[in-house]
N, C-alpha and C positions, 0 to 999 in steps of 0.2 A: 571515635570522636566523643567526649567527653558532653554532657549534657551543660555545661559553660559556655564550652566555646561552640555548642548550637546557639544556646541562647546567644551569645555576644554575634556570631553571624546572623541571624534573625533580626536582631536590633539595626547590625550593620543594615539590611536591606532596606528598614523601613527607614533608616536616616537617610539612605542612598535615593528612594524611587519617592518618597513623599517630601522631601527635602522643606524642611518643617512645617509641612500640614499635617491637618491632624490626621486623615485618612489616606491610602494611596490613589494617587490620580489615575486619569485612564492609562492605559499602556498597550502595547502590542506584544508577541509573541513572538520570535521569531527564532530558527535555527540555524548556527552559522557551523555548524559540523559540516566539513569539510568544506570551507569557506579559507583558502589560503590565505597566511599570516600578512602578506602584501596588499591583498584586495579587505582582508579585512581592516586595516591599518587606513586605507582609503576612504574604507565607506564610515568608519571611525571619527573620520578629519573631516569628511562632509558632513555629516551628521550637525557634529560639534559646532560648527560652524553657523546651525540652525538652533544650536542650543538643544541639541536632540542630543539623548544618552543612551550609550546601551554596559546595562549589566547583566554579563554571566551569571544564572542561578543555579543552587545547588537542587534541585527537585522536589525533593520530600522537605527539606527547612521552609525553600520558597512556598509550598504550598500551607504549610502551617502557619508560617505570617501572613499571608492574604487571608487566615479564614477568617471571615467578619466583615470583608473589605470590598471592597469595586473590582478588585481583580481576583476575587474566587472563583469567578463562573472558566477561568484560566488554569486550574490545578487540574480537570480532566484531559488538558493537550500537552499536559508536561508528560513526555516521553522522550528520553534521551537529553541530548544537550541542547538546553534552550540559554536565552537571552530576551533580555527585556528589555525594549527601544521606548523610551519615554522623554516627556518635557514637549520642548517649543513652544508652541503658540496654542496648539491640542494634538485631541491621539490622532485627527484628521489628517493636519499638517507629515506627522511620523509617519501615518499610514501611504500619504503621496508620496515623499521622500524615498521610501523603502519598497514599493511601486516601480518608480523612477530603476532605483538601483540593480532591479531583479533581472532586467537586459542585461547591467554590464558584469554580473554575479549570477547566472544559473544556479551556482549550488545554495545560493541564501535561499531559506527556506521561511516561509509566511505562515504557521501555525495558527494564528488566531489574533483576535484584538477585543480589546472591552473599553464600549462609549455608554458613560453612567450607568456600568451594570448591564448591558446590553452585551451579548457575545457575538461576534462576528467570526465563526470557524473556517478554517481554512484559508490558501490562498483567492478566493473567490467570496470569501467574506472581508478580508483587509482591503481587496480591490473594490466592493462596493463601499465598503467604505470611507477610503479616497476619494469616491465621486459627492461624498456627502459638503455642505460648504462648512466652511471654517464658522468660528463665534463672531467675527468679524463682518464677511461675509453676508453670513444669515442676519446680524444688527443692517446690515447695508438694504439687505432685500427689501426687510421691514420697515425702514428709513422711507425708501422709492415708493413701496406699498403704500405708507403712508403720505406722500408727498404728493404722490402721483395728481389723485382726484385734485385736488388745489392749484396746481400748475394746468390742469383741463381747465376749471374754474378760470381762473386767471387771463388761459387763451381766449374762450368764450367771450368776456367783456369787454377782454384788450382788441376783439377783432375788429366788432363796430365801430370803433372810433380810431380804428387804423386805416379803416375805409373812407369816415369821415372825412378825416384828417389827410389821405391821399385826393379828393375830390375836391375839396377846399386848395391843398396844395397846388393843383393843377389850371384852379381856377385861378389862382393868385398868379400861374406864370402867365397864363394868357393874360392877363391885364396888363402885366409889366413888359409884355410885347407890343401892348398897343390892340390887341386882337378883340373882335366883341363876342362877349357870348350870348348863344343862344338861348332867348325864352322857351320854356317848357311849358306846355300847357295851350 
């Protein structure tokens, strides 16, 4: 292969997996060698579905285009035929997805994932990974974290004068019965 049409595949990749950012985004790892044409055609169309992509990489190109990038620490688990599952919502979301599918696919195989540079090896790396929360998510957490103490706040002040306000109410139906109440003191 001609040193062109490396370079023109190398370009292809980086138009394909950073679909114009400037950098490549996270991504996963994974191998679909010996992953039949039909179940791979499936997990293709689920994916998709999620907005999740997978490309075929050549090895030694792909690893030369990553060098510089978020998905370098990824060129040490390229052995054999790999693919790279990227997009959605994050590499979280792919990594759940692809989690999900290894029940109904034994032979897909889970080589690695990289969250901002971060390497997660193996199938026991992309699964801890999975359990990580989405960007979404983790905004959510932060959200309640923050909301939290205010809504204490809030019960704290609103209690005594929901006590008030039940005491008084109670005194108000006895009177509209006719009923006397009792002096205290």
């Amino acid at each position: 292969m001609s040193k062109t049409v490396k370079n023109i595949i190398m370009r292809d990749y980086k138009a394909r997996i950073a679909s114009g950012q400037e950098e490549y985004p996270d991504a996963t790892l994974i191998s679909i060698r010996g992953v039949k044409g039909v179940d791979s055609t499936k997990l293709r169309q689920a994916l998709a579905k999620k907005k999740v992509r997978i490309t075929v990489v050549q090895n030694s190109l792909a690893k030369k285009a990553f060098e510089g990038s978020r998905l370098e620490p990824l060129k040490d688990l390229m052995t054999g035929g790999n693919a790279l599952a990227y997009g959605g919502e994050s590499v979280v979301e792919v990594a759940r997805e692809l989690v999900a599918w290894i029940a109904k696919i034994p032979s897909l195989e889970l080589k690695g994932a990289v969250l901002d540079g971060t390497l997660f090896k193996g199938k026991a790396g992309v699964e801890e990974l999975a359990k990580y929360p989405t960007k979404d998510e983790a905004i959510g957490k932060v959200v309640t974290l923050l909301v939290s103490p205010g809504k204490k706040i809030l019960a704290q002040v609103k209690g005594p004068g929901a006590t008030l306000m039940g005491i008084v109410k109670s005194i108000e139906e006895k009177l509209e019965k006719g009923e006397t109440i009792a002096k205290v003191g």
